[in-house]
C-alpha positions, 0 to 999 in steps of 0.5 A: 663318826666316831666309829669311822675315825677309830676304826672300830665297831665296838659299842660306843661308852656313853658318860654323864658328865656334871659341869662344875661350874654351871651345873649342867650335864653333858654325855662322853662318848668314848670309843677307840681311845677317843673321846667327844662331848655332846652339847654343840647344839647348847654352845651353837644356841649360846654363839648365836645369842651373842651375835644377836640372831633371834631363832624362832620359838620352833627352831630352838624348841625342835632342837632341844626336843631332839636330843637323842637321850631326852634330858632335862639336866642337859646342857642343850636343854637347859640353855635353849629354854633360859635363851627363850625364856630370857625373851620376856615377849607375849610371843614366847609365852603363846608358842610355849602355852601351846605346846600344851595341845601337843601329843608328844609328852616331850615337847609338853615338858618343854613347854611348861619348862619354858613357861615356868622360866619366863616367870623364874627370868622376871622375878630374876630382874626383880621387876614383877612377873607379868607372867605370874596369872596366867602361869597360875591359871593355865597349870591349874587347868593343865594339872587336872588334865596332864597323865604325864609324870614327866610333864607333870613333874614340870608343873608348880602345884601339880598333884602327885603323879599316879 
């Protein structure tokens, strides 16, 4: 798009940008003097929170898996799994424990990503996590199996990659 409203074929400059205030990373594209962000998918999934539409576990997990540059400091991940993990349902804990079987290390990351943010968003509320066992003894488990470092980077306890 950027090369059809610039006129240019040049290579398109991409820049990590870091959000002050929420900590997040979004990327700059600049091409022909202009400039865009990334990250619509994040404020679409932020939109679509605030007028109460309810996405489906797939539906926001395949939108954060997409992002061309996997990256879990981006703001698009990092909003899509606080919004699953925020729902607090045995529903989300199943979809996100069964991405475990996955073979795709990506969507395995999201999945223990997510699980470790439904325990974080209880113990946020100060109320006990009921999440708190089952987390523990699912990412024993996973641990011994996982050959992933970026999916064992995600799991509390892990042992240190090979």
């Amino acid at each position: 798009m950027l090369r059809e409203l610039t006129g240019t074929s040049d290579a398109v400059e991409r820049v990590r940008i870091r959000d002050k205030e929420w900590s997040t990373d979004y990327h700059e594209l600049r091409l022909g003097g202009m400039t865009v962000r990334d990250g619509h998918t994040g404020i679409l999934t932020v939109l679509e929170k605030h007028f109460g539409l309810h996405l489906g576990f797939d539906e926001l997990a395949a939108r954060a898996c997409a992002l061309e540059y996997p990256d879990y400091e981006h703001a698009v991940w990092s909003e899509i799994v606080h919004t699953i993990a925020r729902r607090q349902d045995d529903e989300t804990w199943e979809a996100a424990a069964a991405l475990r079987a996955i073979p795709i290390p990506l969507h395995r990351r999201f999945g223990a990503e997510v699980l470790v943010c439904l325990h974080i968003e209880a113990d946020l509320t100060n109320v006990p996590s009921p999440f708190e066992q089952r987390m523990l003894e699912l990412f024993l488990d996973w641990a011994k199996q996982e050959q992933h470092s970026d999916v064992l980077a995600e799991i509390p306890g892990r042992p240190e990659p090979p």
